[in-house]
C-alpha distance (Angstrom), angle and dihedral (degrees) to the residues before:
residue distance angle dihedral
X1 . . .
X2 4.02 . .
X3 3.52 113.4 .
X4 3.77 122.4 -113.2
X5 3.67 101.3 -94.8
X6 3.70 95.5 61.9
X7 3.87 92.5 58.4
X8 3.39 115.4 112.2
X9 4.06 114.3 -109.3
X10 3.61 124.9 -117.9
X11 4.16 110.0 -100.6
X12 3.53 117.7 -99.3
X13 3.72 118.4 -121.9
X14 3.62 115.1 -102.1
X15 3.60 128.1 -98.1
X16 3.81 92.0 -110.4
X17 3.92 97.8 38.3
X18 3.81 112.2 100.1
X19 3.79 113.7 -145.3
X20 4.31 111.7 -86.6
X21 4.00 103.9 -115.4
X22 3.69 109.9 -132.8
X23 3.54 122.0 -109.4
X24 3.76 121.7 -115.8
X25 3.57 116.3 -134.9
X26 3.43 120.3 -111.7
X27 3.96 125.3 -114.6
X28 3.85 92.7 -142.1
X29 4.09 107.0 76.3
X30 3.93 110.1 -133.2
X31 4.40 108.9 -92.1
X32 3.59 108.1 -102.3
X33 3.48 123.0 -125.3
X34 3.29 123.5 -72.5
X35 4.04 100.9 -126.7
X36 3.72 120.6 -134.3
X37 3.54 95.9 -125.6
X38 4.10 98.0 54.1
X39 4.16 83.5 50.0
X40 4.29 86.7 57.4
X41 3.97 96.8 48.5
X42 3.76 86.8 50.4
X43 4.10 97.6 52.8
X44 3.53 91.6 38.3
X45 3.75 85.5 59.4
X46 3.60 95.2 44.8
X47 3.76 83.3 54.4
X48 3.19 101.1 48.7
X49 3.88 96.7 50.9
X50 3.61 91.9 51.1
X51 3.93 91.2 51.3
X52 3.46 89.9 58.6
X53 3.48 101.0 39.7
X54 3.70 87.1 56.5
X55 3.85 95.6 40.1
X56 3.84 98.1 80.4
X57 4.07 90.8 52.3
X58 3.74 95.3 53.7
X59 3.77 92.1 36.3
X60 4.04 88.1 53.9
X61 3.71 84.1 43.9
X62 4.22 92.4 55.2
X63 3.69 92.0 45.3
X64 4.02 94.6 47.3
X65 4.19 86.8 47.5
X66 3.82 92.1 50.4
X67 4.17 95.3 43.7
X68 3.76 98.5 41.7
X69 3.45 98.8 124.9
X70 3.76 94.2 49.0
X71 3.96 86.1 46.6
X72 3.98 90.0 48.5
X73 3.47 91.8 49.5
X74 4.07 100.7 45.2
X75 3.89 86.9 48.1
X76 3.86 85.8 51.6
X77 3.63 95.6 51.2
X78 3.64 91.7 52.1
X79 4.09 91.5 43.2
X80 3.95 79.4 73.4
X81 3.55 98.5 35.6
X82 3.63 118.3 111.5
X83 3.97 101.5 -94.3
X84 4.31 84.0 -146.9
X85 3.59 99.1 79.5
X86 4.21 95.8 28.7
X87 4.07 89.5 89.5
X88 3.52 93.8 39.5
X89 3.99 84.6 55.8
X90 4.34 87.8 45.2
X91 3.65 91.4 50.9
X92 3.90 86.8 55.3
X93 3.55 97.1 55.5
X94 3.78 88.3 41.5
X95 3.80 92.7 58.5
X96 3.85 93.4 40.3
X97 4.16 82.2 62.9
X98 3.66 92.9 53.5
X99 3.95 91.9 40.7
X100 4.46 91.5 54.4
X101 3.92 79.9 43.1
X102 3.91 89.9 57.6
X103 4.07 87.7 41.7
X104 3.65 94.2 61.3
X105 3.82 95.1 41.0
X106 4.35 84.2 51.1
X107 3.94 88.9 56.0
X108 3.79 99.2 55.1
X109 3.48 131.4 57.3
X110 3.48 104.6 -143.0
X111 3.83 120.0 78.9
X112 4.13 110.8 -109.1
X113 3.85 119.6 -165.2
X114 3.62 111.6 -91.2
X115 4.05 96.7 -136.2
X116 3.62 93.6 48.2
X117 3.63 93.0 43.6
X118 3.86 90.8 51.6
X119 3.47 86.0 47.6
X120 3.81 97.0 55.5
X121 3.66 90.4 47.1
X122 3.95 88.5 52.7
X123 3.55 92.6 52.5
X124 3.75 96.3 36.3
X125 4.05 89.0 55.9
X126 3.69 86.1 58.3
X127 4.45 90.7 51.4
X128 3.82 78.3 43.8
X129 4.08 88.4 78.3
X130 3.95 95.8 34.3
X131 3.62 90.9 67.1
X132 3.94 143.5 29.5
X133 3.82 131.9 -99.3
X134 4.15 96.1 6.4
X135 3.91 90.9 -61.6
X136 3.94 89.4 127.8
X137 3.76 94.4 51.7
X138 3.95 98.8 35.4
X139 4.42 83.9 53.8
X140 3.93 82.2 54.1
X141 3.61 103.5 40.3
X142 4.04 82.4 40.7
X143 4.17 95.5 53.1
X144 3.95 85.6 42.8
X145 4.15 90.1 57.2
X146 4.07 93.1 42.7
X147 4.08 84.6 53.8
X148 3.75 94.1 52.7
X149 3.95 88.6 55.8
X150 4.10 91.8 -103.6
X151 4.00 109.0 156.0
X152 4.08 107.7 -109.6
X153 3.67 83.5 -124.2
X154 3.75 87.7 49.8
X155 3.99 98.6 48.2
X156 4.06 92.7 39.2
X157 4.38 82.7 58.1
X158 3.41 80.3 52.0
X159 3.50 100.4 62.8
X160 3.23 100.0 29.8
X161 3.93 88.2 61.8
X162 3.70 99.5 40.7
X163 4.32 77.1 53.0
X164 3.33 96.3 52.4
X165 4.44 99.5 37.2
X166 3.83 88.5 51.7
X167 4.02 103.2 66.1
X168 4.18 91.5 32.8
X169 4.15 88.2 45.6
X170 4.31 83.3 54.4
X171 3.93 94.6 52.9
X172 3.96 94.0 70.9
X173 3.58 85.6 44.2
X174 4.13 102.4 51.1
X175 3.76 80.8 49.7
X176 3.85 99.0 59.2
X177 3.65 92.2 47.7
X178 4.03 93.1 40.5
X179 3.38 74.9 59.4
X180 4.19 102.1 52.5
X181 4.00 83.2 42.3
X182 3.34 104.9 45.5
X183 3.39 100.5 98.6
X184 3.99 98.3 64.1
X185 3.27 99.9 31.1
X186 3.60 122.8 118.4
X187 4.43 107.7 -156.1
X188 3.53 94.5 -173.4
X189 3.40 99.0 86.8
X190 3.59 95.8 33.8
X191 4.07 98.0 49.1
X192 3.36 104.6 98.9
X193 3.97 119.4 -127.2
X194 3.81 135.1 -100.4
X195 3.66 96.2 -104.1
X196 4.37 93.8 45.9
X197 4.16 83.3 50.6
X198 4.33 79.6 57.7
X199 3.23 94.2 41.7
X200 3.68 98.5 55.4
X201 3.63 96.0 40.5
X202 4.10 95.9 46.4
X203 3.86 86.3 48.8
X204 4.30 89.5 51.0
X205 3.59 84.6 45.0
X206 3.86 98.3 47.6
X207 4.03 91.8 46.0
X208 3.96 99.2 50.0
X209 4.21 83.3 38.8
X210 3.77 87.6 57.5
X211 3.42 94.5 43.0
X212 3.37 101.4 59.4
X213 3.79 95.6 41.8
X214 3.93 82.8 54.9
X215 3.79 90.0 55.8
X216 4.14 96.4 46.2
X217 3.98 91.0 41.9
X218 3.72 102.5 46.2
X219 4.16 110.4 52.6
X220 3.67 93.3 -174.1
X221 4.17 89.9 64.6
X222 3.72 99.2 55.3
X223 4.01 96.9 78.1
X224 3.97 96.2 46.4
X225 3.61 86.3 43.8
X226 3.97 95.4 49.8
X227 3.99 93.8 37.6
X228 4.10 83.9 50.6
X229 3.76 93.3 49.4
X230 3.68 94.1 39.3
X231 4.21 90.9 51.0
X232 4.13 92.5 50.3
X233 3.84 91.7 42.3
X234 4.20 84.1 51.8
X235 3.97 85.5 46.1
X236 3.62 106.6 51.1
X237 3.76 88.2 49.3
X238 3.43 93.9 52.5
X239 4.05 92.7 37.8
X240 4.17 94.4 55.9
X241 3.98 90.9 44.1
X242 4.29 78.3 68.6
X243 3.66 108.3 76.0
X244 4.19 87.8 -157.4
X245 3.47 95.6 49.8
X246 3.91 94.1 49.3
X247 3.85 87.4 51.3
X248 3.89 95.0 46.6
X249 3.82 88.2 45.4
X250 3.82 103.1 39.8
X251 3.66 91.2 26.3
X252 3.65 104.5 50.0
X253 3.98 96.9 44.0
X254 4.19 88.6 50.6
X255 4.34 88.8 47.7
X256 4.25 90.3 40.3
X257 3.76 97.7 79.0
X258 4.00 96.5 32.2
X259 3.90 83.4 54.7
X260 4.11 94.3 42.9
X261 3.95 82.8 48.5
X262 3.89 95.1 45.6
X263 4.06 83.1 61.6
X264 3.90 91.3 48.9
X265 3.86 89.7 47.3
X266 3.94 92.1 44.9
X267 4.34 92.6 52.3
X268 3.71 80.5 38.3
X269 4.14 91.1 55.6
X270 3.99 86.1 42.5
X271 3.17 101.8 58.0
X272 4.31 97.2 39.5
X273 3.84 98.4 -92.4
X274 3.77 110.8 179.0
X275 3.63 100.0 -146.4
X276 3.87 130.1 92.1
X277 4.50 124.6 -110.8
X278 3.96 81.8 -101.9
X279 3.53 102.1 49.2
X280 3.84 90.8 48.5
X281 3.57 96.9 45.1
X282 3.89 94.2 50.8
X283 3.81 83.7 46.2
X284 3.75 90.1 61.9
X285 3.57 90.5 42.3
X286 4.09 99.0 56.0
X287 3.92 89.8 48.8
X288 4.03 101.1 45.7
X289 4.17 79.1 40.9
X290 4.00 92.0 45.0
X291 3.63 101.7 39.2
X292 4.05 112.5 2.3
X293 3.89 86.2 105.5
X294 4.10 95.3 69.5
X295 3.68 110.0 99.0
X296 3.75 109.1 -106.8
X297 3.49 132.1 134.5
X298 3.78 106.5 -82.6
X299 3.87 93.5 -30.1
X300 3.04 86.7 -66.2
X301 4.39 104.9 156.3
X302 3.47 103.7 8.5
X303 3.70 104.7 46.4
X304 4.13 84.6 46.9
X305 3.58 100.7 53.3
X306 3.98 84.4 45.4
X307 3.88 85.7 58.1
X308 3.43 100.2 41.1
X309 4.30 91.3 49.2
X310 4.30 90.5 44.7
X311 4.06 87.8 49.7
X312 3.60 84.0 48.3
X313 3.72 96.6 45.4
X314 4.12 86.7 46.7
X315 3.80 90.2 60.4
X316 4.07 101.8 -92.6
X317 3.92 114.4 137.1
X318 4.13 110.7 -104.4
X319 4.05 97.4 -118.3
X320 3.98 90.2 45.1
X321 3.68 93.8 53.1
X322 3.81 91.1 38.9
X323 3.78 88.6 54.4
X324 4.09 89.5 46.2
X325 3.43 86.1 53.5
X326 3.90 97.7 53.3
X327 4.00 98.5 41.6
X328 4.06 81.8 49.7
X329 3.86 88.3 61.6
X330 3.46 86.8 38.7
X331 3.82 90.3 59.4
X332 3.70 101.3 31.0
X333 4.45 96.0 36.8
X334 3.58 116.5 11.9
X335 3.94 98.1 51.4
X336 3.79 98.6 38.3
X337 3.49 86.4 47.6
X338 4.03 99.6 87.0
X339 3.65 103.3 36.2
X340 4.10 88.8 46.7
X341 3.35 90.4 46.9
X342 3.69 91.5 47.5
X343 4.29 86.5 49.4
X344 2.95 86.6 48.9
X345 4.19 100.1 58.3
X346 3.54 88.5 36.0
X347 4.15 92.9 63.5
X348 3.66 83.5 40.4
X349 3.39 80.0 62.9
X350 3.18 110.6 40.5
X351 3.52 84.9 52.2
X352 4.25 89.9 -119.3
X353 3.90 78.7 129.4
């Protein structure tokens, strides 16, 4: 090692050279670098919100290019309707969105915000008709509870009770107006047979069967199913201790058909329908009660053929009743369809869903 006084000595500043001033550091620390993959999460986001946002347009779109003729034809039938009883019908279906918006607010304890909630019920009318058996509007109604802070296990009670209130609220109801039409009404055609009463109670059998083998095979399902069952028992005490939720929940489901039947009886009336506001109203009532369980796109099929054959059976000609039928879903599916599904994109993105 050389010693010390043979290292070379630092270089004086030039003559000319004035002396660098030292920088004081700055209180603000440098940004950090943006990594690459925080910047990918983000666009895939962005992506992905605008997908979906734009999915319900170009899915309306598909369905309306596929079911033009039956569109054509339902918005010709009501071109010669009589234009009298054609708002009566609109305020019907406007009042039966308010009434499934009061429904979902009388199965949850906590207190939602009416205009959103309208809003969700709006936009989850139009998912109602994308998919089968009220999937489409249970995933909206479902997305809209997880945004207001509501526990999954919470909002899935939820549905589940406003599921199960809705068909046991409409038995009291078919039996008043069984009652007011029981004097022209014919049952043979509308009893069902032998083999449908099998059918029906094999397929109850089978589901609550398969159900509980699910639950003694699979471990992992027991404790979601017990914490599930345990949160809706807790909620429909707590739910019919509130006189206002009772009424929104009992109340709503019993006035939801009578209102979705009004509409049918008012396109009905338009058009020269020779049956009375009961008869049409129980007619709507024994096919949502007959055949609203098969999985189709918001009942769409199966519940109208069910209307069109009761109508029938109640003394209505077949090509009136079938034309009833179409300006209903004209009403009731075809109109709604565009603003919902705009509602809908908008609290897509808005990010209320």
């Amino acid at each position: 090692m050389p010693p010390l006084d043979s290292l070379p000595a630092a270089a004086a500043p030039a003559p000319g050279d004035a002396p660098r001033a030292s920088r004081p550091p700055s209180p603000h620390p440098p940004p950090a670098a943006r990594p690459l993959s925080a910047v990918r999460p983000t666009s895939l986001t962005r992506l992905t919100r605008l997908a979906v946002t734009l999915l319900p347009l170009l899915l309306l779109g598909t369905w309306a290019a596929l079911d033009r003729r039956a569109v054509g034809d339902g918005v010709a039938r009501l071109g010669d309707a009589d234009p009298r009883w054609l708002p009566t019908g609109l305020l019907f279906t406007l009042l039966g969105w308010v009434v499934a918006a009061c429904v979902r607010q009388g199965a949850l304890p906590e207190r939602l915000p009416p205009g959103l909630l309208l809003a969700s019920q709006l936009a989850a009318g139009a998912a109602n008709h994308v998919l089968p058996a009220s999937i489409g509007a249970h995933a909206v109604t479902l997305r809209f509870l997880r945004g207001r802070g509501i526990p999954l296990a919470r909002a899935t009670a939820s549905l589940a009770l406003y599921s199960l209130v809705k068909p046991v609220a409409r038995i009291p109801v078919l039996i008043v107006f069984l009652v007011a039409v029981g004097d022209g009404l014919r049952f043979g055609p509308l009893a069902p047979d032998r083999w449908t009463l099998v059918l029906a109670a094999g397929s109850a059998v089978l589901g609550l069967t398969t159900v509980g083998l699910l639950l003694t095979a699979v471990r992992p399902l027991r404790r979601p199913v017990a914490d599930f069952l345990r949160t809706a028992l807790t909620d429909v005490r707590i739910l019919h201790t509130r006189p206002s939720r009772v009424l929104a929940l009992w109340g709503g489901s019993a006035v939801a058909p009578v209102l979705q039947g009004s509409t049918v009886a008012a396109v009905g009336f338009s058009l020269g329908l020779p049956l009375s506001w009961a008869q049409v109203v129980f007619a709507l009532l024994i096919a949502s009660t007959a055949v609203g369980a098969v999985p189709a796109p918001g009942g769409i099929g199966p519940v109208d053929a069910a209307m069109v054959f009761t109508m029938v059976s109640l003394g209505a000609p077949t090509g009136l009743s079938t034309a009833t039928v179409i300006g209903y879903r004209v009403l009731t599916v075809w109109i709604p369809l565009l603003p919902g599904t705009l509602i809908l994109s908008a609290l897509v993105h808005r990010k209320v869903l």
